[in-house]
C-alpha positions in Angstrom: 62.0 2.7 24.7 64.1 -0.5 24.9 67.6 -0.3 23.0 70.7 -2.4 22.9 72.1 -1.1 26.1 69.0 -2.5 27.8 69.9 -5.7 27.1 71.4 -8.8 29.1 75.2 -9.2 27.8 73.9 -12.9 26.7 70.7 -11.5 24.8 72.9 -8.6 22.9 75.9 -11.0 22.3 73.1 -13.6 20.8 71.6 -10.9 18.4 75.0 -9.7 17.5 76.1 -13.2 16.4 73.2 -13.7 14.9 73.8 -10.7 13.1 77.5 -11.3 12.0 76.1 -14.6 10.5 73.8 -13.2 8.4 76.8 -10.8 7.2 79.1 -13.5 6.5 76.1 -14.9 3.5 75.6 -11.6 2.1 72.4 -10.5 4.1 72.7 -7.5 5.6 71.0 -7.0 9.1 68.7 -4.2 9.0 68.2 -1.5 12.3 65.3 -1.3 14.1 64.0 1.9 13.9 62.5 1.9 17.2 65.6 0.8 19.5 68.4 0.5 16.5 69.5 -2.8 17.4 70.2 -5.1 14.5 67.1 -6.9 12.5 67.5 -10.3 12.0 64.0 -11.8 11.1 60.4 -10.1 10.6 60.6 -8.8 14.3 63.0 -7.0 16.4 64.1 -9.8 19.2 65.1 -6.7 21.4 61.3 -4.8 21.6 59.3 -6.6 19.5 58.8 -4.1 16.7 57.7 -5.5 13.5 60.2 -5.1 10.7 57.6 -4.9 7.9 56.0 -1.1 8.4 53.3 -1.4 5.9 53.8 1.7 4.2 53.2 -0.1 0.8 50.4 1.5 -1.5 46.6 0.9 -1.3 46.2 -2.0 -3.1 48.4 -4.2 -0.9 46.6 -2.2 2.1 43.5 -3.8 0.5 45.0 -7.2 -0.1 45.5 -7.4 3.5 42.3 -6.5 4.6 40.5 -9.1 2.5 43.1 -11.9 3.5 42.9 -10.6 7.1 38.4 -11.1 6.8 38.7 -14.6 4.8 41.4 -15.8 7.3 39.0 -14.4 10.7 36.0 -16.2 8.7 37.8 -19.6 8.2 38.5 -19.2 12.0 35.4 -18.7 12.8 34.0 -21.2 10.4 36.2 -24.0 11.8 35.1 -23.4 15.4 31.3 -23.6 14.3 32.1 -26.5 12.9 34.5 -28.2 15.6 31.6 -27.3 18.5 28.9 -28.8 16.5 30.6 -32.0 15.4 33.8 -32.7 17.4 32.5 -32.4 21.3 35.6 -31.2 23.7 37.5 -30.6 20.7 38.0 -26.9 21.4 38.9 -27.6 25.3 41.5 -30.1 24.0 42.8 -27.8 21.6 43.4 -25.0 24.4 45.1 -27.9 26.8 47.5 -29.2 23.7 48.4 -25.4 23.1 46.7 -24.5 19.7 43.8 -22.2 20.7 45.0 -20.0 17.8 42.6 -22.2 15.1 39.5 -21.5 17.2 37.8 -18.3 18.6 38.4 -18.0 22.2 36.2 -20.1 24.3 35.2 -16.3 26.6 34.4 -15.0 23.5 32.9 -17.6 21.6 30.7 -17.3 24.7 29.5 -14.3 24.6 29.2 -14.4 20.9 26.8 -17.4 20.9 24.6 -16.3 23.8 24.4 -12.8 22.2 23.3 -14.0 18.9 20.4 -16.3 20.7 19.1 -12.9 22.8 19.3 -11.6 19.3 17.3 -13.6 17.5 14.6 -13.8 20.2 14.3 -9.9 20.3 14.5 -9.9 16.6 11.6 -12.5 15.7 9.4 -11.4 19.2 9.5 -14.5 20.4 9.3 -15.1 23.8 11.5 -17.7 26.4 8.1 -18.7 28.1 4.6 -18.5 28.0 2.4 -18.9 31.2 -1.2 -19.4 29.7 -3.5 -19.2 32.8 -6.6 -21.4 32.4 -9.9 -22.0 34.7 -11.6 -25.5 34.7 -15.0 -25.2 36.3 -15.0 -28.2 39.5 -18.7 -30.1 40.5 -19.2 -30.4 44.0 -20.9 -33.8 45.2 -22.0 -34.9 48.6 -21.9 -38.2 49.5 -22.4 -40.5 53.0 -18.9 -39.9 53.3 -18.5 -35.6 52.9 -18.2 -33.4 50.3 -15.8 -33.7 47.4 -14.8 -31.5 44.2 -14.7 -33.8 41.0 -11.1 -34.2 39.8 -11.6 -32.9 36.2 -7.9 -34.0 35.3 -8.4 -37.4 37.0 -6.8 -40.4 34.7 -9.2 -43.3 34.9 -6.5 -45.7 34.2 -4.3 -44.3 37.0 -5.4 -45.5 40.3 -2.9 -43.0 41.9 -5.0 -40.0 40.7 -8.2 -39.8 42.7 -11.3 -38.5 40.8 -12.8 -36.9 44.1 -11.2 -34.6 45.9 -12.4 -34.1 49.5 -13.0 -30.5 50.6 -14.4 -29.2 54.0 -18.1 -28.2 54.4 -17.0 -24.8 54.1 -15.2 -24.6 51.1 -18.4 -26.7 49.7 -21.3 -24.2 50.5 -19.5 -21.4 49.7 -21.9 -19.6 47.1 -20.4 -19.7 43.4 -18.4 -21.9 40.9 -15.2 -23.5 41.8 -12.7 -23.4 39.7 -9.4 -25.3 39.3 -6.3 -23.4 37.7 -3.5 -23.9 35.6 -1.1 -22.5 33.5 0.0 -24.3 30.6 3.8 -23.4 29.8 5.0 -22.8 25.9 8.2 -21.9 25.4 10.0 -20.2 22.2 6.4 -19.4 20.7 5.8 -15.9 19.2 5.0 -13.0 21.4 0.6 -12.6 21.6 -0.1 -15.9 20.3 -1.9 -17.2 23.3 -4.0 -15.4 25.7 -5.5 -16.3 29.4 -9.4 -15.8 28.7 -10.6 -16.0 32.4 -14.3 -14.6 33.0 -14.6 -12.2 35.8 -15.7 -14.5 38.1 -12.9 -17.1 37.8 -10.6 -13.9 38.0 -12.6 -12.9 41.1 -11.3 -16.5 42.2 -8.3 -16.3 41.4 -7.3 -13.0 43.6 -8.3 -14.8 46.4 -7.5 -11.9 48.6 -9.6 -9.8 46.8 -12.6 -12.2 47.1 -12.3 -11.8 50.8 -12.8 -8.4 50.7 -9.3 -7.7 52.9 -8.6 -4.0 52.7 -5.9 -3.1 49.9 -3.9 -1.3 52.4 -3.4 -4.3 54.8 -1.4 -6.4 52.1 1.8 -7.1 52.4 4.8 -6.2 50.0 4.7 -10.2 48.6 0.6 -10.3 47.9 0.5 -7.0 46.3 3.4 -8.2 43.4 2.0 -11.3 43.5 -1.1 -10.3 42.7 0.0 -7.8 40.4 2.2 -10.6 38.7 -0.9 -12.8 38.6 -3.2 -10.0 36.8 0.0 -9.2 34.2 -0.6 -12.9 33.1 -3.5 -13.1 32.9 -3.8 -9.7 30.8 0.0 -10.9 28.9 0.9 -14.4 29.3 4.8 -13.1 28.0 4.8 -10.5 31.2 7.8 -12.3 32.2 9.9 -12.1 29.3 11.8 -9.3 29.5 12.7 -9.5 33.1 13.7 -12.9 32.1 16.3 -11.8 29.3 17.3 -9.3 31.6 18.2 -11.9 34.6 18.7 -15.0 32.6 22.0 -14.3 31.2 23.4 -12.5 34.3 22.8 -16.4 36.1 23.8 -18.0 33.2 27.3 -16.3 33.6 27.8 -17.1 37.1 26.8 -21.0 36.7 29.8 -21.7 34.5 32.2 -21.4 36.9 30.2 -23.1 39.2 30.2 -26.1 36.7 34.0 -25.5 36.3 34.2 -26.2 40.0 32.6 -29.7 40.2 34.6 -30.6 37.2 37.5 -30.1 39.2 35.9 -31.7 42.2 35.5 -35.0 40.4 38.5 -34.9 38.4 40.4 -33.6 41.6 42.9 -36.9 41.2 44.2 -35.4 37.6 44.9 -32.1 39.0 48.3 -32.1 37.9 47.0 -32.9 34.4 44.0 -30.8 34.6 44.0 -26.6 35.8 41.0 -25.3 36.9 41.5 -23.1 33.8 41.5 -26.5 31.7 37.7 -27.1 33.1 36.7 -23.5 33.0 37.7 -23.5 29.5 35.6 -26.6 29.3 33.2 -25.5 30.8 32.6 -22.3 28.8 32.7 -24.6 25.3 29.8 -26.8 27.0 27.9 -23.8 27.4 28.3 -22.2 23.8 26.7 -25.5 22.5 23.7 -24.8 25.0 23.0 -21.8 23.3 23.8 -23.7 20.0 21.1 -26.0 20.7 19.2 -23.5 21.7 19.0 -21.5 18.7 18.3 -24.9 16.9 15.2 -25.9 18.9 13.9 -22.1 18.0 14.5 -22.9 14.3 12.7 -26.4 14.8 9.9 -25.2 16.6 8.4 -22.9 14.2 7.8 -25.6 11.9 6.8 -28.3 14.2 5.3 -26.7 17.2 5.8 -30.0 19.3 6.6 -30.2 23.0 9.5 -33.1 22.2 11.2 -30.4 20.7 12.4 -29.1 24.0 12.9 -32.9 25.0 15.1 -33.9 22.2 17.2 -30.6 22.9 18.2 -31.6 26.0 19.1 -35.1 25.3 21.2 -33.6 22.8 22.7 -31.5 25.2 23.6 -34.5 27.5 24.9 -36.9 24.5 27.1 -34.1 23.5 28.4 -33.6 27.4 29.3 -37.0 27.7 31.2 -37.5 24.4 32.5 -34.3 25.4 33.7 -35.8 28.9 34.9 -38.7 26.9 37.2 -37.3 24.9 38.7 -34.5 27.3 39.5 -36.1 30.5 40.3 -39.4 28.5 39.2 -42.0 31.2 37.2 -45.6 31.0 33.6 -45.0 29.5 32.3 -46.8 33.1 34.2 -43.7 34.8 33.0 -41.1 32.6 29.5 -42.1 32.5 29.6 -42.4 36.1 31.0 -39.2 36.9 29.0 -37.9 34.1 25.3 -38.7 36.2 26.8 -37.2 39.5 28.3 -34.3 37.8 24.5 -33.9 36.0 22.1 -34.2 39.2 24.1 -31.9 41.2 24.5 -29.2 38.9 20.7 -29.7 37.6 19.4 -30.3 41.4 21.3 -27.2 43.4 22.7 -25.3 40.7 20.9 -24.9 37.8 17.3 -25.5 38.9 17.5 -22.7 42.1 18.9 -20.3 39.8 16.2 -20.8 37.0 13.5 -20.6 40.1 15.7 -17.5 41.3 14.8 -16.0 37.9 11.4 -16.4 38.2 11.2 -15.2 41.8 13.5 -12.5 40.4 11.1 -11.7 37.3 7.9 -11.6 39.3 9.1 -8.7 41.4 10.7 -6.9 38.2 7.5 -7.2 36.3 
């Protein structure tokens, strides 16, 4: 327990002044009552105890718990509102030294990001959708070999041939050809698409199994591949919940990452700029992410349109360079610069090998 004795002779002859001054108007200083020494405002300046011990009757108790809820919603209300519509604002507001109007950026964080996995478990929807579909291919001979007819060929692009040439082989090979694909939906409900492949295209599509290899001679890789390959085809959402399993464990460890090539290209305003000043940044950048994210869902349902997922990204990078703008406060030529470096190398060996690291990840979990 900390008492007067404790005390530097400067800090005890401070709070004794203090004291006698107080005296001298008629206001008597109180004692602590958890180190005695003399109480001059609502806390001790000695330990820290707080002079006001609550023991007041249950309607003031009740009083404070309302004021203490309307005062933690207003908080939280004015950080919605400042990461929607003032980009960087909560970063600048933790660099100027008045976090205290905003929900901290770690926990903003993990709020945000929580709520999205929430509402995806809660309305079954699913991240992604691999639909697997079989296009029947015609074989043709000509003078010049044998060639499988492009069924996705676009007449009015000459780079995308309309015969494909295939070896003699491939050609004579008893049974349909087939071409597959998966088309990709993402943030659609859980069971409403299906991969309706008839046996023989399935047949096809295990091409191990059409060979006839011996089950026991695959490898570790073909037999989850193949069993990954089957759970679409059966469950075109196999991989979702491997994917909110992984996904926000990667997630997590990219944000530093980002913090670091903030700092990298910002390295000249280090004096200005922490690396806690861009990891604080860098966490706010991500809690609109999810933001957006959570919009797109709501937009979705209703519209069902692929530029959804377009329009949420350019809203992600609109609100990233305002963002920059108004953080690091340099030249719009600077920012937007930095801004396009700072965006393909995240994107390009950052964010893109994780994402295909959760895929990899997913097929082997699933």
């Amino acid at each position: 327990m900390t008492n007067v004795a404790n005390l530097s002779a400067d800090d005890a002859a401070a709070i004794e002044v203090a004291a006698g001054a107080l005296a001298e108007k008629g206001h008597a200083a109180l004692s602590c009552p958890n180190c005695s020494a003399p109480v001059i405002g609502p806390y001790c300046a000695a330990c820290g105890q707080e002079r006001d011990t609550h023991r007041r009757s249950v309607w003031h108790l009740v009083s404070d718990l309302v004021e203490d809820v309307i005062s933690f919603d207003s908080r939280i209300l004015r950080t919605g509102v400042a990461l929607m519509t003032e980009p960087g604002e909560i970063a600048v507001a933790f660099r100027e030294g008045r976090p205290h109007r905003y929900v901290p950026a770690l926990r903003l964080y993990f709020f945000v990001s929580l709520v999205f996995f929430v509402i995806l478990s809660a309305s079954h929807l699913a991240i992604v959708q691999f639909q697997v579909m079989a296009t029947p291919e015609k074989v043709v001979h000509t003078d010049k070999g044998y060639f499988l007819v492009n069924p996705k060929a676009d007449k009015t692009d000459p780079d995308e041939p309309e015969l494909i040439p295939i070896s003699k082989t491939k050609a004579l090979k008893p049974g349909v050809k087939y071409a597959f694909s998966a088309r990709t939906y993402f943030f659609a409900p859980v069971g409403l698409y299906h991969s309706q492949l008839s046996p023989d295209a399935l047949a096809k599509l295990m091409g191990n199994r059409e060979t006839g290899k011996p089950a026991e001679t695959e490898s570790w890789f073909e037999t989850r591949m193949m069993g990954t390959m089957k759970a679409l085809v059966a469950d075109p959402a196999a991989l979702n919940e491997p994917l909110t399993v992984w996904l926000p464990r990667v997630l997590f460890l990219l944000l530093p990452l980002f913090a670091l090539l903030l700092w990298l290209f910002y390295v000249r305003q280090r004096k200005q700029f922490y690396f806690v000043d861009h990891l604080i940044f860098s966490l706010n950048m991500h809690s609109f992410v999810f933001i957006a994210l959570i919009v797109a869902i709501g937009v979705a349902q209703f519209t069902g349109s692929d530029w959804v997922g377009l329009a949420g990204l350019g809203a992600m990078g609109v609100y990233l360079l305002i963002a920059m703008k108004r953080f690091y406060h340099q030249s719009w030529f600077w920012t937007v610069l930095k801004f396009v470096c700072i965006g393909f190398i995240y994107t390009t060996f950052f964010l893109a090998p994780a994402l295909a690291g959760v895929i990899v990840a997913s097929i082997f979990w699933s």
